[in-house]
N, C-alpha and C positions, 0 to 999 in steps of 0.2 A: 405537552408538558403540564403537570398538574403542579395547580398553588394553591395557596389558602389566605384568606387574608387576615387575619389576627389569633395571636399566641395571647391569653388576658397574663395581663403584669408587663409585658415587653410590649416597649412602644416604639413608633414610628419605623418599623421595617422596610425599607424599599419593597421586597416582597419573599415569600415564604415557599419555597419550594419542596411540593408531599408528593410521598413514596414515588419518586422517579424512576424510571426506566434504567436497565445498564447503562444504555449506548447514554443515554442522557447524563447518568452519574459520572463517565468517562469522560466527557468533555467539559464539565464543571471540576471533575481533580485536575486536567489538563490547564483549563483557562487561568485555575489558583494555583499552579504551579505546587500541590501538593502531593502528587505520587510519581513513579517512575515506569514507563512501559518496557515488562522485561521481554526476551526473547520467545518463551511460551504461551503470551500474549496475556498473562496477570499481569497487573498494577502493585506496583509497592510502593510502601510506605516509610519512614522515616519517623517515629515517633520520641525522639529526642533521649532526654536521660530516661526515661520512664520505659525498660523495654519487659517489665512485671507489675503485676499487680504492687499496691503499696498498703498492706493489711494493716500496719499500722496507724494509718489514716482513714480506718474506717468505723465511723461511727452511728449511732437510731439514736434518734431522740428518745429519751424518758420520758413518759409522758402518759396519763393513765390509761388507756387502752391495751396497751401493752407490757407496762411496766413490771406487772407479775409471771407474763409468759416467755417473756427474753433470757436466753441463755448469757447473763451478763457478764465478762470478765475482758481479757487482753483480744476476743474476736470480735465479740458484740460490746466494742466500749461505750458508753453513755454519754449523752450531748444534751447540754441546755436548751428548752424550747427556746430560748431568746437568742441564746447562738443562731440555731438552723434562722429563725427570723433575720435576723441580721444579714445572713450571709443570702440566705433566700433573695432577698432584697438586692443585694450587690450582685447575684445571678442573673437576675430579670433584669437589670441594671445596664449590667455587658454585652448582653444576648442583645438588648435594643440598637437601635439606629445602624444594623447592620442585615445583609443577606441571611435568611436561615434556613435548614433544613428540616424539614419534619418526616419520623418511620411513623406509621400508624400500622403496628401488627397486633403481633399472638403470640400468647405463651402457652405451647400443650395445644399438644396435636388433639385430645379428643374435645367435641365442641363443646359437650355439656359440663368441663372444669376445665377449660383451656380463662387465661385473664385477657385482658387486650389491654395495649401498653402503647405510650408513645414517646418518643425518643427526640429530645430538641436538640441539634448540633448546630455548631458554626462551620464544621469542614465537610466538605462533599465526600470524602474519604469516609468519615465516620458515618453517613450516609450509609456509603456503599459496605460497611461492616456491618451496621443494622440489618440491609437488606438480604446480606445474606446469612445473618444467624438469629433474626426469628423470624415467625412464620408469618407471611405475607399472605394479605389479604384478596379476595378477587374482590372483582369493580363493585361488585353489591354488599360488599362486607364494607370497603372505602367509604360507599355512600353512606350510610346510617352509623358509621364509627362513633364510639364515644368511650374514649380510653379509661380502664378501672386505676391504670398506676402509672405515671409521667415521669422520666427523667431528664432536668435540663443538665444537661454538657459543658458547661462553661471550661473547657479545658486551660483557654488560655489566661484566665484570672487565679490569682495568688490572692491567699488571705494574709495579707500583712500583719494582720492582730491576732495570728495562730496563739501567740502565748496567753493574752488576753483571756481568748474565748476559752483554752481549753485545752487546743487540741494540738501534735505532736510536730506540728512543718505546715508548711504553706497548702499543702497540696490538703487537698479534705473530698471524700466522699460520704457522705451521710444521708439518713431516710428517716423519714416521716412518716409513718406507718397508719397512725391515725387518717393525716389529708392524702396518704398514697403519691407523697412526692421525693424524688430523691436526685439529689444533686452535685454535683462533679465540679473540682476547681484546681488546677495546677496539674496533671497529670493529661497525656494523650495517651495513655494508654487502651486499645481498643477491650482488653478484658476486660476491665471496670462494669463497663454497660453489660456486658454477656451476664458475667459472675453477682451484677447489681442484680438481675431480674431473677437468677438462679435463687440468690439470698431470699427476694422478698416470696416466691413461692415455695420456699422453704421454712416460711413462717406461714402465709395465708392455709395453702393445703393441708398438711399435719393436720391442722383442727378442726378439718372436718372429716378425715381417717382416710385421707390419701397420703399415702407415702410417696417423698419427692427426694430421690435419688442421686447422688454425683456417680452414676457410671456410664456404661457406654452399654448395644442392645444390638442382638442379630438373632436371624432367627432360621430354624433349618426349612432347604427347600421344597421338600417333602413330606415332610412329616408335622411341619408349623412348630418342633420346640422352641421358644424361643428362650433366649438364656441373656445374662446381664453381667457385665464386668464392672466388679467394685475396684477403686484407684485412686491416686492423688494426682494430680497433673503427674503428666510423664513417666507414668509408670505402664503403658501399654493398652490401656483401653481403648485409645483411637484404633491402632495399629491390629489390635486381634480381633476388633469389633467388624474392622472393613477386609472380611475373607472374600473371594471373588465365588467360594462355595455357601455361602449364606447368607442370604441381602441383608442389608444395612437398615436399621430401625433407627438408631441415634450414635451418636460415638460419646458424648458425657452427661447428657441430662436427660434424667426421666420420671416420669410419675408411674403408680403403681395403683390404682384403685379395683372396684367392685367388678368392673371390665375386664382387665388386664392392664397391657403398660402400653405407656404411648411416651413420644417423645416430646420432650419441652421445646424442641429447638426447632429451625429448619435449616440450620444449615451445621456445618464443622468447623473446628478451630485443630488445626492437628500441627503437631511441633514438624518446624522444616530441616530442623538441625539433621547434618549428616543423610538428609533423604536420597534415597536413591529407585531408580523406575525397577531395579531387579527384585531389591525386600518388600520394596511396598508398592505395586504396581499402580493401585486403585487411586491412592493418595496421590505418587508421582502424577498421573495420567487425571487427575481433578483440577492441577495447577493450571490452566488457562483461560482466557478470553472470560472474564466475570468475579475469577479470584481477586484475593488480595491479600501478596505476602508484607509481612512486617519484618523487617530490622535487617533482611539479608544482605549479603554482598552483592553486589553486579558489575560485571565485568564490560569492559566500554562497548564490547558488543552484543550489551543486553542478557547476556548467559548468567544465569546464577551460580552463585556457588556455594551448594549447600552443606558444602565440609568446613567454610569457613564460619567462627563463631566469635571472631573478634568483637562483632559489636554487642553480643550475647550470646550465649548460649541455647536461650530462648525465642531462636526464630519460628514465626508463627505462618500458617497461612489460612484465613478462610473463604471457603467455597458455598455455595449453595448448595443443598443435599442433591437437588438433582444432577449434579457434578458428578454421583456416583451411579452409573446403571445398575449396580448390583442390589435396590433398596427396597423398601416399604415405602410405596407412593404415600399413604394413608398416617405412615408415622404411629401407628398402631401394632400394637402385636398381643398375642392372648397369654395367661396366666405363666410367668417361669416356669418351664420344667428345670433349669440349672444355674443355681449366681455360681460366679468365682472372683474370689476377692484376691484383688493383685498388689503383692508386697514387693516394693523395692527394699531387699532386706541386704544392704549395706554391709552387716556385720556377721551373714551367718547366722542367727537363732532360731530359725526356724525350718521346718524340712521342704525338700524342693514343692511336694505337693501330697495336701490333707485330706481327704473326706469330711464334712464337719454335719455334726448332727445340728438340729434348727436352736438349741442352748450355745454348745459351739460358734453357731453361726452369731448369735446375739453378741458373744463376748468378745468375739475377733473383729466384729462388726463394730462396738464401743471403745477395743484398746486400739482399732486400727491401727497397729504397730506399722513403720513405712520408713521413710526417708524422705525430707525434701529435697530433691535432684537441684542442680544447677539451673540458674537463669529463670526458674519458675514464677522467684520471686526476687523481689530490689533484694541485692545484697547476700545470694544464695550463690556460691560458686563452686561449693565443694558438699556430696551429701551429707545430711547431718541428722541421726537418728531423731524419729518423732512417734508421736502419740496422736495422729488424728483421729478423733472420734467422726465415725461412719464413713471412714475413707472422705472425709472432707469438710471438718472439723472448720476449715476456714469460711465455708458458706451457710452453716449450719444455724439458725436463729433462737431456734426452741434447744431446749436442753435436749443431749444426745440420747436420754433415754426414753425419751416420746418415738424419736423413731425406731430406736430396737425396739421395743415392744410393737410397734404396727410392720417390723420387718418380720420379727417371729412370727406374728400371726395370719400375716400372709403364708408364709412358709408352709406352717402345718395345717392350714387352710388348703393349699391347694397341692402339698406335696410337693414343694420344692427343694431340692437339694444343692447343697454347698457345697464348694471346694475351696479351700485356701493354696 
């Protein structure tokens, strides 16, 4: 069992438990009585009222480093450095005089722009989500670790001086971009940490002309095309990313540079709603022994049921990518030959399927016309026409015309074509 002995700011820990084993995370959600062992041998989880992100509670400090590069408005809203101080403060606060867990990964599969991140929790479950959706270190990466972007987890702390400070409820996710720190309070939501690290290398990358992507990535087994699905959660890009006819490079995050693409992630977060082993074999057949589903039903003899949505709609579950045989060990794949950008189109305005020249591609790429599906988000239960910029508008940091323009010119760089 590996430990560490001091987190600086959080004091008196009994002691600190890094990047653990499955079998080991397994018996730490068992002993804290925090997940549940279903019949295909995942664990699940119970993550309370929070079964979506809460984009409304997410905020970057102002602060000048950043301050003129921020996409500012209702996505990226603005926070006082003496807020994040404060609450900074009452984080390392909570975290202390208790067990903790530390991920010490990666972000981005290739070595030479991949970040290295770490992940402070209080629940062994949030653990076991870390572990399996980024990229995990081997024992010689462990040894010499020294993480570029930190996030502490304080899930179970509420800001009571939310009006005070600023900011919209109790619940606060916010980053510090300058000290590369970001912080969680009032929500157990396991997207937060995924969707947090998506955010901040969707500011870092950009500005040194990698484009850092929200779709999913497969590639042909012969021929090496690899191709990329543009989407907003639940619109399909897990589900046509994992074909059993062309391995799996990533299902939602990816970078795009001088290389090719590689994936940000190492593992999958793919909706459980209505799943079944006939439409989606790959995905059915990744739910066991190392998974972990959120918010589902279970039936007293362990049997899920994934038609049921009463406690959301937004049942999740994630796997480690090697959960899927059909992959890109490497997390690597070479220059697009095909994106397609996937609209949940609600109301009919658009034709089943486009051709789109790389102009085309830029515009459809910034009006990302869509819908938000149910359950995706706190308070989404009916879809409701939207305008995401780059198919993911909600993680986006820089303004959305930095990435059309480094989308196009990958494009007509390397001959890639579009399809909407």
């Amino acid at each position: 069992m590996k430990t560490m002995e001091k987190i600086p700011g959080i004091q008196n820990t009994p002691v600190i438990y890094r990047n653990l084993g499955y079998d080991e995370i397994f018996e730490h959600e068992k002993k804290n009585n925090e997940t549940t062992l279903t019949a295909q041998g995942a664990m699940s989880v119970d993550t309370g009222i929070f079964t979506g992100r809460s984009p409304k509670d997410k905020f970057i400090v102002d602060e000048p480093s950043c301050k003129n590069n921020i996409w500012w408005g209702k996505i990226n809203q603005p926070a006082k450095e003496e807020v994040f101080d404060e609450l900074y403060g009452k984080v390392l606060d909570f975290l202390s005089n208790k067990p903790l867990y530390v991920f010490d990964g990666f972000a981005g599969a290739r070595k030479s722009t991949r970040m290295s991140l770490r992940v402070v929790t209080e629940k062994a479950w949030q653990h076991h989500f870390c572990t399996n959706m980024f990229i995990r270190p081997d024992a010689g990466e462990l040894e010499s670790f020294d993480p570029e972007f930190t996030i502490y987890n304080a899930s179970g702390l509420k800001d009571s001086d939310w009006q005070k400070h600023g900011l919209n409820s109790e619940v606060f996710v916010i980053f510090h971009l300058a000290k590369k720190i970001a912080i969680i309070g009032g929500t157990e939501y396991g997207g937060e940490m995924k969707k947090g690290i998506f955010s901040v290398m969707n500011y870092y990358k950009p500005l040194d002309g990698v484009l850092t992507m929200h779709c999913s990535a497969n590639v042909g087994r012969e021929n090496k095309d690899s191709a990329l699905f543009f989407g907003l959660s639940g619109t399909g890009k897990t589900t046509l990313s994992t074909d059993p006819n062309r391995p799996l490079i990533g299902d939602d995050e990816h970078g795009w540079d001088d290389q090719g693409i590689w994936n940000l992630e190492g593992g999958c977060y793919a909706k459980a709603i209505n799943l079944n082993p006939d439409d989606e074999p790959l995905i059915y057949g990744a739910i066991k022994k190392d998974a972990l589903l959120e918010n589902v039903i279970i039936g007293s003899d362990g049997v899920v049921d994934y038609s049921d949505g009463s406690k959301t709609e937004n049942t999740r579950v994630s796997y480690p990518i090697f959960h899927i045989p059909n992959r890109i060990e490497d997390g690597l794949g070479d220059h697009p030959r095909n994106i397609v950008f996937l609209t949940c189109d609600a109301f009919g305005v658009l034709p089943p399927v486009a051709r789109l020249s790389p102009e085309q591609a830029m515009y459809h790429f910034l009006s990302g016309y869509t819908a938000k599906v149910a359950g995706t988000e706190r308070g989404i239960t009916e879809p409701v026409a939207t305008f995401s910029a780059c198919f993911g508008a909600a993680f986006m940091t820089l303004h959305p015309t930095k990435y059309a323009r480094l989308l196009g010119e990958k494009m007509r760089k390397h001959n890639t074509r579009a399809y909407l």
